[in-house]
N, C-alpha and C positions, 0 to 999 in steps of 0.2 A: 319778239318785240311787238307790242301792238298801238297804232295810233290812230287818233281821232283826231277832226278836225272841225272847229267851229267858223264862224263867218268870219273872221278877223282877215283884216285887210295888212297887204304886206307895203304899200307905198307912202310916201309921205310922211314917212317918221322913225323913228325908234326903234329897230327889234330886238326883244329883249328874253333873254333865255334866265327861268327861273330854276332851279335845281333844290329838290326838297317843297316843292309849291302846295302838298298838300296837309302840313301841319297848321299848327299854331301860327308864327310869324310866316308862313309859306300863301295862307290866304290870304291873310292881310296884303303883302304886299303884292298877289296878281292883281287881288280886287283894284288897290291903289292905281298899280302900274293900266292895267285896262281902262282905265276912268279918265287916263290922261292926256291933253289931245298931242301932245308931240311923242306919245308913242301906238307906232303904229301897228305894233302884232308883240304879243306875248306867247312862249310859248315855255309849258309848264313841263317838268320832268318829273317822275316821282316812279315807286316801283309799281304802283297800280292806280290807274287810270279811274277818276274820281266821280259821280254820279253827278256833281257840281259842274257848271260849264257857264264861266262867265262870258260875256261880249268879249269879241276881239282875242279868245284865246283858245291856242290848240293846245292839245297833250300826247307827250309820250311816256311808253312803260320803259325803264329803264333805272338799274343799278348802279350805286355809283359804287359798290365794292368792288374789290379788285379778281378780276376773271369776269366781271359785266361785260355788256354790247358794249362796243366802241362807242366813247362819247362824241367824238369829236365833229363826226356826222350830223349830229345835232346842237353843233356850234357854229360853225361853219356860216358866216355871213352875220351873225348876230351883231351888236354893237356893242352889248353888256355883254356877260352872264352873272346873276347875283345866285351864290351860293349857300342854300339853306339847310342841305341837308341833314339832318345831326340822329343818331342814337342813344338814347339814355338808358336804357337796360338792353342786357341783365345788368346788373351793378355787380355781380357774383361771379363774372365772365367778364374780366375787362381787356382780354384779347378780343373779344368780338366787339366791345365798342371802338377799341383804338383799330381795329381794321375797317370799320363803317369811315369812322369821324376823323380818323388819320390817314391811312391809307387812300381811304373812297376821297377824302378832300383834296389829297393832294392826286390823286387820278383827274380831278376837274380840273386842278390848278392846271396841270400841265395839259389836259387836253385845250385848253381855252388859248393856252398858248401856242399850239401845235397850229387851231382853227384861225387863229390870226385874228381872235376878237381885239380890241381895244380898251378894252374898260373891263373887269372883274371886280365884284363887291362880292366881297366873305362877312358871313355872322360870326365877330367876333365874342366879345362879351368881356361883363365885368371881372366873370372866374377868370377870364386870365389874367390880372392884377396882383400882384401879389401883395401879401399881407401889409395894410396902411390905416390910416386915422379914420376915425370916426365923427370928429370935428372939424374936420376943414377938408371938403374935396381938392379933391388933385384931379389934372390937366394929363392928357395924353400920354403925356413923357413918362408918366409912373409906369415902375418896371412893368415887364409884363414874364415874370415868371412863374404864377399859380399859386398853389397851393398842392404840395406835391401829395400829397394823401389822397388827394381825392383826383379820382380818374376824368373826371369833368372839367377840372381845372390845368391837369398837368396836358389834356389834350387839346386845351386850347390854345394853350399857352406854346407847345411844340407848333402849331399850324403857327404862329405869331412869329418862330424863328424861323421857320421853312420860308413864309415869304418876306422876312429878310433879307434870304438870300437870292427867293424869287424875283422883287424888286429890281435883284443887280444885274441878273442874268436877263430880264424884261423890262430894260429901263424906257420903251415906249410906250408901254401898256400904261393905263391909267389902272390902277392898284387902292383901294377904297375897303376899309376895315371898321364896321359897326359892333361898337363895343356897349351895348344896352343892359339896361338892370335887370331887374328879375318881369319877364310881361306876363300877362292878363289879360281875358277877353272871355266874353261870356259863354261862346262857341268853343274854348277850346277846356271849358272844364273839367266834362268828363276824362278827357286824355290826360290831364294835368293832376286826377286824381288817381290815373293807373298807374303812372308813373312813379310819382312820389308818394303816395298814399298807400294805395293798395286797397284792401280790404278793411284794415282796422279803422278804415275811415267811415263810416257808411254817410252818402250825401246827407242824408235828413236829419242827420244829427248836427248839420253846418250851419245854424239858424239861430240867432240872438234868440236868448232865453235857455236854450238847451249847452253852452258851452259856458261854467260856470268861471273862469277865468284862464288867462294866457299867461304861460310863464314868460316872467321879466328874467332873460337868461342875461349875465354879462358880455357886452357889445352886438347883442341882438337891436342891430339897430343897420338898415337896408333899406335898399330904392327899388322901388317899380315903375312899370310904364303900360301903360295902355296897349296893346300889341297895334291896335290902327295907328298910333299916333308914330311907334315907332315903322312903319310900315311910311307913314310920311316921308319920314328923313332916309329911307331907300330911295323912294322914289325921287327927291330930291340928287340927291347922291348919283341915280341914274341919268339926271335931265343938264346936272350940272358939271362943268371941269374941272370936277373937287379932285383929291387924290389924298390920303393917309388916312389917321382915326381920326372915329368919333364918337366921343360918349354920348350916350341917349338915357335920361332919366328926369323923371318929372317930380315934382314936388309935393309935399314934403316926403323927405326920409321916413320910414316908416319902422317903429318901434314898437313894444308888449303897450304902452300906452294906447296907441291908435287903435292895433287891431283889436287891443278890448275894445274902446269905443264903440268900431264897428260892430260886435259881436253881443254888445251889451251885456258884457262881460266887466274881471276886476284883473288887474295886470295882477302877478302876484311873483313877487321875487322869489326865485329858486337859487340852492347851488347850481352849475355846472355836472360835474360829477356824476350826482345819478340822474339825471335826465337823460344823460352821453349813452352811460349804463343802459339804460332801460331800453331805451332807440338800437342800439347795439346787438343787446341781446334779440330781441323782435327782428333787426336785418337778419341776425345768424338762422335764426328762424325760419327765416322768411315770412314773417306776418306782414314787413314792411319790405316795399322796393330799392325806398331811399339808403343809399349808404350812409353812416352817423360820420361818415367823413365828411360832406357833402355841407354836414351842419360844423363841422370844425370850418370849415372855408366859409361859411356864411357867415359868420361869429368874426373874422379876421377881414373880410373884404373892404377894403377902402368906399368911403363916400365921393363919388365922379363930378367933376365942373364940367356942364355939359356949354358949357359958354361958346364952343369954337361951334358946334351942331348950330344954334340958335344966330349967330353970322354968318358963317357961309354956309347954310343950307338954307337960310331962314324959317327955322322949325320951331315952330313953340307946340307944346303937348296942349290939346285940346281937354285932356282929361285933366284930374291930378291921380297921385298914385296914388289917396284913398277911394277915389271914383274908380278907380280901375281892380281893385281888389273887391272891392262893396259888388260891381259886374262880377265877377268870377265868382264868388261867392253864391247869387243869386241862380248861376249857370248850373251851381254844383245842384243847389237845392231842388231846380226845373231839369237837372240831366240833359243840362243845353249839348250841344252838338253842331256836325256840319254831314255833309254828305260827301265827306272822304274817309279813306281808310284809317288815318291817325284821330281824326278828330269826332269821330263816329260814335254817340252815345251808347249806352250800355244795353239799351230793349234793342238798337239794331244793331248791336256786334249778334247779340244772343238770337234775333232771327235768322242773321246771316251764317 
């Protein structure tokens, strides 16, 4: 295990254990949490200790798989812990996701309760909804049993029932489940194209003028979020006595109409069928990371009332969700980045 420690002060407030702190949604919310004055030390967990060193936060290298360093060492006294950590590939290997994202989750759950923290907040999300309307959002209560094809979704959606029962067995802990749409940020492009992209995407081809239109697929129609904005209603989440879900998603839904828009592009109605086909074939391939299951659940995913977030957290998204895709876009094109391991442009993965 190796740690560093920055100026952060331990008195007077807050302390807050971030787990997964150096992705995508993982900076947004130290950057948040550090920035805020009723907490008083953040302290980041990730498996490798980041070049990035905000105010007020330390870091440890640490595992949440199972056979990792004891977590619970570095929960111990905290008041939270928000848990971020997640795996998206291999998609080819979904024993090795469901042992990061299932196993490694519930390794935190139960270490945070072992350390006697008070408060856990989990990255839930919209995959684990299961299939619902595209015209009228739904409210917390919609089931949450996934989309069982797709390993994204059914591994959400198992963490959803584990702390069901975590809940009854921890009925003092305060227990906080952030269920966000699809987010965005201009830092976390590059990782957002190894991911789901891969190769056959090259950034410089991502730029109004060169993408000649988006297929209008049927119920291609989805929410985003600004990863800051959602990174707000953490830190809300953390400062306040909230307790259950909350959906996070900014406006408007975003469909083939939009993101032609953005793309200065023409939407262009497709079958189903062969587009599945084609995405399909290229995973089995491996030209593409994403699994074509991944877009069966995106195609199915209900539209979220983020109504209960916007009262008791009092969160409103500073973005909308075509401002927060038009950034990411712009990220892909500049090879934006951050100076962590997950979110690491592609000239410094390749010097490194």
């Amino acid at each position: 295990m190796t740690r560093t420690a920055s100026s952060g002060t331990e008195a007077g407030g807050l302390r807050a254990v971030v787990v997964g702190a150096t992705g995508n949604v993982g900076t947004s919310v130290v950057q948040a949490l550090s920035g805020h004055p009723g907490v008083a030390s953040v302290l980041g967990v990730a498996r490798r200790i980041p070049g990035w060193h905000p105010d007020g936060t330390d870091w440890v290298a640490a595992d949440v798989d199972p056979g990792g360093p004891d977590l619970v060492a570095h929960f111990v006294g905290a008041d939270v812990v928000v848990h971020l950590a997640w795996k998206f590939q291999p998609t080819h290997d979904p024993v090795t996701t469901w042992r990061t994202n299932v196993l490694g989750s519930i390794r935190v759950f139960e270490a945070a309760a072992e350390a006697g923290v008070p408060a856990l907040i989990h990255a839930s999300s919209v995959g684990a909804y299961s299939p619902g309307p595209k015209d009228q959002p739904v409210d917390e209560g919609w089931p949450t049993h996934g989309w069982p094809q797709a390993a994204y979704c059914r591994e959400k959606a198992y963490l959803e029932r584990y702390l069901d029962a975590y809940e009854h067995r921890h009925a003092a802990m305060r227990v906080v489940r952030m269920r966000p749409g699809f987010l965005f940020k201009r830092e976390s492009a590059s990782q957002q194209r190894r991911i789901f992209a891969g190769r056959l995407l090259p950034a410089r081809l991502v730029r109004p003028s060169l993408v000649p239109a988006v297929p209008d697929l049927p119920g291609l129609t989805f929410q985003a979020l600004h990863t800051d904005d959602a990174a707000a209603a953490y830190r809300e989440a953390v400062a306040r006595p909230v307790h259950g879900a909350f959906n996070l998603a900014a406006d408007p839904p975003l469909d083939a109409v939009g993101l032609a828009r953005i793309l200065e592009a023409r939407p262009l109605r497709v079958p189903l069928p062969p587009v599945r086909a084609a995405l399909s074939a290229a995973w089995r391939l491996r030209l593409v990371p994403a699994s074509p299951d991944l877009l069966d659940a995106v195609l199915r995913l209900p539209l979220m009332d983020s109504s209960r977030a916007r009262s008791e957290l009092d969160w409103q998204p500073r973005y909308t969700a075509l401002e927060a895709v038009q950034e990411f876009l712009d990220g892909l094109r500049t090879h934006a980045g951050m100076d962590t391991a997950p979110l690491a442009p592609e000239h410094a993965r390749t010097a490194a």
